[in-house]
VOBA-592152 format. One record per residue (C-alpha): y, x, z; residue in three letters. Coordinates in steps of 0.5 Angstrom, whole numbers, plus 500, padded with zeros to 3 digits. Each point is the difference from the previous one (the first is absolute). Layout:
N
YXZAla;...
END
This chain:
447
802114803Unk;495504504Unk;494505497Unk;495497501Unk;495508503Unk;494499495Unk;505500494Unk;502507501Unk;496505497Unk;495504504Unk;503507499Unk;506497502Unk;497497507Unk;496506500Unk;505503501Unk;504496505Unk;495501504Unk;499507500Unk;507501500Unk;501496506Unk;494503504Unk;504507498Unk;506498504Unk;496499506Unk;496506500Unk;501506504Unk;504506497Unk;497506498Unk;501506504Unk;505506495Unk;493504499Unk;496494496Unk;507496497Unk;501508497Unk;493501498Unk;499492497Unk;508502497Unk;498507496Unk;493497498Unk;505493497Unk;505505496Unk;494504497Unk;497493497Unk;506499497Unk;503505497Unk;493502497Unk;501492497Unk;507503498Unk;499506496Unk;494496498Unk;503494496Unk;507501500Unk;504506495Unk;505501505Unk;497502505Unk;494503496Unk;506505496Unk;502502506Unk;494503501Unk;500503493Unk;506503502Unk;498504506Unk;505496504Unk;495496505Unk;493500502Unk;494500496Unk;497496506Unk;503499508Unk;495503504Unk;506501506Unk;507499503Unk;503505496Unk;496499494Unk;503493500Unk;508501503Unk;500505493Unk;500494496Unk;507498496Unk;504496503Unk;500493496Unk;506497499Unk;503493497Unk;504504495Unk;493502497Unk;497494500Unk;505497496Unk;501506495Unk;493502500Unk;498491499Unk;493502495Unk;497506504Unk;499495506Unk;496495495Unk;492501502Unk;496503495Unk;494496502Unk;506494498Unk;506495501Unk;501497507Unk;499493501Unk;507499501Unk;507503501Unk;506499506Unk;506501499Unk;504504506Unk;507502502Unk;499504507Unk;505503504Unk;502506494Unk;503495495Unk;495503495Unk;496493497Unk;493502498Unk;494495498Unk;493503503Unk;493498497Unk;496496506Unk;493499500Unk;497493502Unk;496504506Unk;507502503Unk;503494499Unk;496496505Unk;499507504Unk;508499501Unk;499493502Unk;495500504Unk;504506505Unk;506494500Unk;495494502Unk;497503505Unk;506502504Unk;502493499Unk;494498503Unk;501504506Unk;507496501Unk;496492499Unk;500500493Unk;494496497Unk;498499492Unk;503492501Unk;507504503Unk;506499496Unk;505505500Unk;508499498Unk;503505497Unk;508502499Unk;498504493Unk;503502494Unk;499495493Unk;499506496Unk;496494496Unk;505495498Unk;504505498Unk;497501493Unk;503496494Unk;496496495Unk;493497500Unk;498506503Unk;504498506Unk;498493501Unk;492502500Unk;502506505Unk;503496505Unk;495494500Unk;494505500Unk;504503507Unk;501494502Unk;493497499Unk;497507503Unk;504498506Unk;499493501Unk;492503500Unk;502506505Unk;503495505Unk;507504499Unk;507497500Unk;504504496Unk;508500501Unk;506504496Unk;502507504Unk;504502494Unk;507496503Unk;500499507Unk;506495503Unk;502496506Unk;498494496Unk;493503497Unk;498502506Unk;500494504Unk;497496494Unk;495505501Unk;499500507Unk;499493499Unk;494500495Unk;497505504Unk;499496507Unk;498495495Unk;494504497Unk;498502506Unk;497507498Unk;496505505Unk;504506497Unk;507502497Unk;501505495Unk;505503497Unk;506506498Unk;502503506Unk;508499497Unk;498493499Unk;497498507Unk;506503503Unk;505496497Unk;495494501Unk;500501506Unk;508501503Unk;501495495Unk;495494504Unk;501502506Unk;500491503Unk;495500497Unk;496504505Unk;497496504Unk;496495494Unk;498507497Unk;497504507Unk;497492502Unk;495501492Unk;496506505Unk;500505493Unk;495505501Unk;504505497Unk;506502496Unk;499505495Unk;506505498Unk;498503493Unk;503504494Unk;506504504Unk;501502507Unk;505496504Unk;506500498Unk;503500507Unk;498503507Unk;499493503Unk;497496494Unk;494500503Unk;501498507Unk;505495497Unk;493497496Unk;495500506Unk;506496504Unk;500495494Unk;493499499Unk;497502507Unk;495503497Unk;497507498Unk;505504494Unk;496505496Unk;502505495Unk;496502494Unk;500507497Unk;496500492Unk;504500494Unk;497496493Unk;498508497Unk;497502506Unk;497495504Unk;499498507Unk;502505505Unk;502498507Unk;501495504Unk;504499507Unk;500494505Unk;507499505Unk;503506503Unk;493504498Unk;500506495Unk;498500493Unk;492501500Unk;497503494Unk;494497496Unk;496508502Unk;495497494Unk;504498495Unk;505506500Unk;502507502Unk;507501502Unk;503506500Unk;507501502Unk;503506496Unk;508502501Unk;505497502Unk;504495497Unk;508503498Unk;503492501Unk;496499506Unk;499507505Unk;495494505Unk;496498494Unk;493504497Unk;499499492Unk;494498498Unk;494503497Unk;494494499Unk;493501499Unk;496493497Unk;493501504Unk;497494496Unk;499499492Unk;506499496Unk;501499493Unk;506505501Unk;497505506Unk;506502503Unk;499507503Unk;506503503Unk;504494498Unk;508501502Unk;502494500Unk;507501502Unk;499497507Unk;501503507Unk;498499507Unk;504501507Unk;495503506Unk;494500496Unk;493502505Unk;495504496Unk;494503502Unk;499507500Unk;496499491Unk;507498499Unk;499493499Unk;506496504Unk;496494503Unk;507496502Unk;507501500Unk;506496503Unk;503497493Unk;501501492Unk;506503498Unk;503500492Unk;499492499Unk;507499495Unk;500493499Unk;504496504Unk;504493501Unk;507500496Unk;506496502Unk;503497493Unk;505495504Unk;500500507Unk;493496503Unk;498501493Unk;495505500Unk;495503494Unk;494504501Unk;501506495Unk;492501499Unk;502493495Unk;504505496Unk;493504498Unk;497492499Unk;505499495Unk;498506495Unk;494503502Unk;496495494Unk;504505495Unk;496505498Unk;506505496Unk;504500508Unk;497506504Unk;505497506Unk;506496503Unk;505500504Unk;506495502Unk;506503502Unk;505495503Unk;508503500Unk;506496501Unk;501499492Unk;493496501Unk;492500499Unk;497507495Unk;493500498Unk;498507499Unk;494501496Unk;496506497Unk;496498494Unk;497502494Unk;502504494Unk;501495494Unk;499495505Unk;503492498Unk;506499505Unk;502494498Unk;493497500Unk;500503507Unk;506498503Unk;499493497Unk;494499503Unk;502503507Unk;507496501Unk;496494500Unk;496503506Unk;506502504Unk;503494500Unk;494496503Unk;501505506Unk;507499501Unk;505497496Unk;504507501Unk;495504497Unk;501496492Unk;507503500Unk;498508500Unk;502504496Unk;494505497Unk;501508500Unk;494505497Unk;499507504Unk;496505500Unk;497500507Unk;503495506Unk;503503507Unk;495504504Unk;501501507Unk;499508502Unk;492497502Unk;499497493Unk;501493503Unk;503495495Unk;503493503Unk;499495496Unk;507499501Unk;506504501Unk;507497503Unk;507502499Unk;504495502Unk;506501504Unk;498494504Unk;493497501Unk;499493502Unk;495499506Unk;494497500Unk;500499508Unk;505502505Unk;
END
């Protein structure tokens, strides 16, 4: 199924057009990136104390500007971190009224939040990823194959039901096909690459952890892959898990692998094609860089500045990611950078070729409104789910909704033994896996 070009909203092929001609313009010299830049942060700040209480009492309090009328004004404004956004969740909702919807997100901290979105930046966002898309052949009749999570057939109930026909509807509309990245074997990938050669797509999405594995495990299938000519494979939600991940793609498909930097709180950020850094959107954001990351001394933390209207500005926003060689301009804003540090979420061995990605971990719980975080811990003892929830909160209801989920994932899974603590394990830079493993003896997915 192709959509047809006149069925698309106007804004949204508005905003194709104008996101694509963005791609293809010249780029701005450091003195009018800075003055357009600065000029952003203003208008957004002034929105901000404006209809925000957050920002506004930050004001109130003496600890940020009343107004940003230069570079120290802005770099005196707090620092915004996940942790508020999750604590403080009533001081991010508008006075002006409620978003028109909400996304929830993991990241790279282990720190689950739901953040208000407006319409506007949704098809904003959407265009960003349409228009780099474009510029590698895709085309509104285009089909896409993606080796995703199934978060929608995790649910129970009729709820469930209605929720896996609706994706699957949006999806047959899009012209997507989408395939289980949860658990990966052998098996499953060479059914896979048999439904991909037979769909015929122009791109391929998916986690970075599952192509790989997809990838060593479809090796004979090289040739019939590299004869569909795919405009691009698109490596997203994580960093390659391995220093040859990339290469070994281009080789399987024969054609150009790109990587994605944004994150479902903090929207499109970067994009990278080949061996090429990763390029900033200097219209969407500004990115500082700020210290350095205890776990990774290469790697530079996060500081984002959305330069576009959100429903929930982030101004100064950590977002527990970092970046390795970054490239700035003499105002601070890092323009590219080599790649992203702090991505924690990975393809785990539960047998020998038979691997899970450990984001479906986070997928199996995050519908649960009394659990504030996940971790499973493997040991030679068995599988642990750690949870941190609410007070008071109904364990028995919640475990007896969450087993089922697991044991869709990996059979394994069913089995695990559930364990409530105070917080889950942090690395020295605030990172949390979704998965920690103990085993004296970790099978391989591939050798």
């Amino acid at each position: 199924m192709s959509i047809p070009l006149q069925l698309l909203s106007g804004r949204v092929r508005r905003g194709m057009r104008a996101a694509h001609a963005r791609l293809r313009s010249p780029v701005e010299t450091s003195a009018a990136l800075e003055r357009r830049q600065l000029s952003d942060i203003a208008r957004i700040w002034a929105d901000a104390v404006a209809d925000v209480p957050y920002f506004a009492q930050l004001v109130a309090d003496r600890r940020a500007p009343a107004a940003v009328r230069s570079w120290d004004d802005f770099r005196t404004i707090p620092v915004l971190t996940r942790q508020a956004l999750q604590d403080q969740r009533e001081q991010f909702i508008r006075r002006s009224g409620p978003p028109d919807g909400y996304v929830n997100t993991a990241g790279s901290t282990g720190t689950p939040l739901r953040i208000g979105m407006s319409r506007r930046e949704r098809d904003l966002l959407r265009v960003v990823k349409l228009a780099e898309w474009q510029a590698l052949g895709y085309r509104p009749s285009s089909r896409l194959f993606l080796i995703w999570g199934h978060q929608h057939l995790l649910g129970s109930g009729w709820q469930a039901d209605v929720g896996a026909a609706r994706r699957s509807l949006v999806d047959w509309f899009l012209g997507y096909r989408r395939v289980d990245a949860y658990r990966l074997t052998p098996e499953n990938c060479r059914d896979i690459a048999g439904q991909l050669i037979a769909f015929r797509p122009i791109g391929v999405i998916g986690y970075a952890a599952a192509l790989d594995l997809f990838a060593r495990y479809t090796r004979e299938y090289r040739a019939r892959l590299r004869a569909l000519k795919l405009g691009f494979v698109l490596i997203t939600t994580e960093a390659p898990p391995r220093d040859d991940t990339s290469s070994t793609l281009h080789d399987l498909f024969g054609c150009p692998i790109v990587e994605e930097y944004g994150g479902g709180d903090f929207g499109q950020v970067a994009f990278k094609r080949g061996s090429a850094p990763f390029h900033v959107y200097p219209d969407l954001n500004y990115v500082e860089c700020d210290g350095v990351d205890a776990s990774d001394p290469d790697a530079c933390p996060v500081l984002l500045t959305a330069l576009y209207y959100r429903y929930l500005p982030l101004i100064r926003y950590r977002n527990g990611d970092g970046v390795v060689e970054p490239r700035r301009f003499a105002h601070g804003h890092v323009a590219a950078f080599e790649r992203v540090a702090g991505r924690l979420t990975d393809a785990v061995a539960l047998d020998a070729g038979d691997a899970i990605h450990s984001l479906a971990i986070f997928h199996c719980v995050h519908n649960e409104r009394e659990i504030y975080n996940v971790q499973m811990r493997l040991t030679d003892t068995g599988i642990e789910i750690l949870l941190v929830a609410a007070p008071g909160a109904d364990r028995g209801g919640m475990e007896a909704r969450i087993r089922p989920r697991l044991g869709r994932v990996h059979p394994k899974l069913a089995a695990a033994r559930f364990t409530y603590v105070d917080d889950v394990e942090t690395s020295r830079a605030g990172k949390r896996r979704w998965c920690i493993d103990e085993r004296t003896v970790k099978p391989l997915c591939v050798a």
